[in-house]
N, C-alpha and C positions, 0 to 999 in steps of 0.2 A: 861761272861765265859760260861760256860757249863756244864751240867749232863751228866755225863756218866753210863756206867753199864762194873763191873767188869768181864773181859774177862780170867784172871789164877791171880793167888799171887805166889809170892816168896815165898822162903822156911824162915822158921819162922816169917811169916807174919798172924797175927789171930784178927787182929782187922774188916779186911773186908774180905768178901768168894767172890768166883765166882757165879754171878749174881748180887748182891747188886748194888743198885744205891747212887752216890757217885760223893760228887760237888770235884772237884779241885781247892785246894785253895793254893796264892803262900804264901801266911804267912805261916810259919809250926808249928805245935802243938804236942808239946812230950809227951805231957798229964800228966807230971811230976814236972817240973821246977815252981819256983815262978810264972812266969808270965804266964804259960797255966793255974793254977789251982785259979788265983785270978780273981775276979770278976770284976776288972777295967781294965784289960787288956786284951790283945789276942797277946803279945807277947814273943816269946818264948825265953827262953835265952839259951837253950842248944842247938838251931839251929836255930841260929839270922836268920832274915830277911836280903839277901845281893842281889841284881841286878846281878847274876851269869849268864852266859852260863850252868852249872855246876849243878850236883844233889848235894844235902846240903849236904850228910854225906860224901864226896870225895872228901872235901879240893883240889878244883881248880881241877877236874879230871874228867871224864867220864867213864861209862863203854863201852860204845855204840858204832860201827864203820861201817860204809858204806861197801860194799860188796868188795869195792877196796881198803878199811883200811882207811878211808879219816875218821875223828874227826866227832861225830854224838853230838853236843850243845842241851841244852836245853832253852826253854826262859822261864823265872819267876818260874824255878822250873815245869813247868808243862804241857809246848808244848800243847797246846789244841786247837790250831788253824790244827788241822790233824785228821784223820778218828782214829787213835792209839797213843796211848803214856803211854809210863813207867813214872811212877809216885812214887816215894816214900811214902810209907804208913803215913807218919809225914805230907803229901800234900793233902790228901783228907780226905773227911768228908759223912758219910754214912748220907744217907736221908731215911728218912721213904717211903717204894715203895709206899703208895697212893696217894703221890704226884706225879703229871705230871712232867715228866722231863722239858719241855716246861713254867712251873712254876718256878722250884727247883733252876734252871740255874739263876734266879734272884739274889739267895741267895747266889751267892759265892762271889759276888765284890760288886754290886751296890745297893741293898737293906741293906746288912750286914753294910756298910762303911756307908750310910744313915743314918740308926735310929742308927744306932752304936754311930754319931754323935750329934744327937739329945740326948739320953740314959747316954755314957757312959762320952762323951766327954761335951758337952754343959750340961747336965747333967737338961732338958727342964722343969721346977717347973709349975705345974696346975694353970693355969691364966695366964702366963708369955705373953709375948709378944716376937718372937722370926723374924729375917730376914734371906733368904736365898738368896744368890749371885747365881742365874743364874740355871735355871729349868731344866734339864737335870734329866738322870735317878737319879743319887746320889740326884741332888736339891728335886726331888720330892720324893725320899725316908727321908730326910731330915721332909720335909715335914708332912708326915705319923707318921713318928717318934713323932715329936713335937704336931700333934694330937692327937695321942696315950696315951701322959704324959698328956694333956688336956691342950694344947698354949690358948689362949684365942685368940691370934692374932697370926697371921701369913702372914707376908710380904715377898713375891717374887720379885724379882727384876733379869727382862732378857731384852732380846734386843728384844725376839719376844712376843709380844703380843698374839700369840696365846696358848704359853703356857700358861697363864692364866687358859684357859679352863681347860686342864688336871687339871692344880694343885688342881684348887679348888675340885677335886674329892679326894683328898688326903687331905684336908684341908687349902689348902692358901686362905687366907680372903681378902686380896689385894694386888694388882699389882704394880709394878714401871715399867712404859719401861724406862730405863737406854739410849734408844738411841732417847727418845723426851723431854728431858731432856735442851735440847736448850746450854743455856752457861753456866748450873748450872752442876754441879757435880753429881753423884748418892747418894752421903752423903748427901750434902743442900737436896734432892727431898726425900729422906728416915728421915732426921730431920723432915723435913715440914710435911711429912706424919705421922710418929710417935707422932706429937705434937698434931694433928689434930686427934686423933683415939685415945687416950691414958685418 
């Protein structure tokens, strides 16, 4: 995703000012509802999460329109693949400015959704022994994550062998390549491996 820095606000909008650095996130958060204020979730039930063109509060609608009236979409609530984008204040999340925006841009999709996994979902117990399907930014936030709780092991398992290196900076303790696996499965190669380290 990406860090941006707040260019004007809407009128009655006081949660962020102009200047502020602020990830866009397309889950929204009303900061009211059961599930923004509980600690197991991050989801909002006063403006579900839907696959829209569409800004959440305009049930199937836009405000937006091309110079020539032509229908101006949004994708995941937050168009941030462009130099500008309106954003509903329920879509972004203020960052403390002495983070690097170059940093902070981690935090909105692939580190959050990571250790969020490890943390809230997996929920990773100190000693545990945990596996990650395929090393990518989420796999090796995953990773961090399940260090972080203190995994005692941590098993990655990708098709490239070089992720290896990364992970173990994050904490993966061992490898599966998934594609020298021969006629076995990655289940039998992750049994074999588990029963052997355990």
């Amino acid at each position: 995703m990406c860090c941006r820095v707040v260019e004007s606000v809407g009128e009655g909008v006081h949660e962020v000012a102009v200047g502020d650095s602020v990830i866009p996130t397309f889950v929204s958060d009303c900061g009211e509802c059961d599930g923004c204020i509980s600690q197991k979730s991050n989801i909002c039930t006063k403006l579900p999460f839907k696959i829209t063109p569409y800004m959440p509060r305009y049930d199937q609608g836009t405000r937006f329109t091309s110079l020539n009236g032509e229908t101006i979409y949004h994708t995941m609530c937050v168009s941030s693949f462009s130099e500008y984008t309106v954003v509903d204040v329920a879509h972004v999340t203020k960052v403390d400015p002495s983070i690097s925006p170059s940093r902070a841009c981690l935090l909105s999709c692939g580190i959050s959704t990571g250790v969020g996994a490890a943390w809230k979902i997996a929920n990773v117990e100190e000693g545990s022994t945990v596996v990650i399907f395929g090393l990518g930014s989420i796999g090796i936030a995953v990773a961090e994550g399940a260090r972080l709780r203190g995994a005692a092991r941590i098993i990655g398992v990708d098709l490239n062998s070089k992720k290896f290196e990364m992970g173990k900076m994050f904490g993966v303790t061992d490898f599966v390549n998934g594609g020298e696996c021969g006629d076995k499965s990655v289940s039998q190669v992750f049994f074999l491996t588990y029963t052997m380290i355990v």
